[in-house]
Structure formats: structure tokens, C-alpha cells
C-alpha angles and dihedrals in degrees: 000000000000086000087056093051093052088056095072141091114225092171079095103062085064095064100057107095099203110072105199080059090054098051094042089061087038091053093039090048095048089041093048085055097047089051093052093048099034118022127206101248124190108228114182108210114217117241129256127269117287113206090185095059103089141183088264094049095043078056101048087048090055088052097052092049096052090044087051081046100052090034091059088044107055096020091221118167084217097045092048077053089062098046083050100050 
């Protein structure tokens, strides 16, 4: 990063009369160079621990998500009932 910054002329950046203009060019060159070094990246952190979700909920959860599957698959009255239920 430090080599890319070297590479460029700032002299111009004292030419330029308007100085929001100027700082405008100044804060898109330098974050153009950090995005290209260091990347945002998007991390998901998982949750806490959660002592009240048990084996049998876990279970239940699992339940409910392949009934909404198959509901949204096939489209049936009775199978949306069992999702709902």
C-alpha cells in the first residue's frame, strides 16, 4: 500500500482552487487504495449459547422447516395445515 501511495503525484492536488474538490479527489484516491489492500469484508458472527434450545426443540424446528419445504413444493391446503400446525 505504502508503494502505491508513493506512486502518486499529489503536486496536483495544489493546483485545484476549490478545495472541497480537492479533498474530494484526495479521500476517493486514498479509499480507492485502502479497497483495493484491505477489503471490507462481511463476517456473520455466530449467536450465543442458548441453554433453552434443546435436543427436542432443535427437533421440532427441524419438523416445521421440512413441512414449509414440502408445503411450498407441492402447494397442498393440507400440507400448508401441517406447517401450520
Amino acid at each position: 500500500m505504502k508503494e502505491q501511495l508513493d506512486q502518486i503525484d499529489w503536486e496536483y492536488l495544489y493546483t485545484i482552487l476549490d478545495v472541497n474538490k480537492a479533498w474530494n479527489i484526495f479521500r476517493n484516491t486514498l479509499l480507492e487504495i485502502f479497497d483495493r489492500n484491505a477489503p471490507f469484508i462481511v463476517k456473520r458472527v455466530k449467536g450465543k449459547f442458548s441453554p433453552w434450545l434443546t435436543t427436542e426443540i432443535r427437533q421440532m424446528m427441524n419438523s416445521r422447516d421440512k413441512a414449509l419445504r414440502k408445503a411450498r413444493r407441492n402447494n397442498d391446503e393440507a400440507l400448508w395445515q401441517t406447517f401450520k400446525n
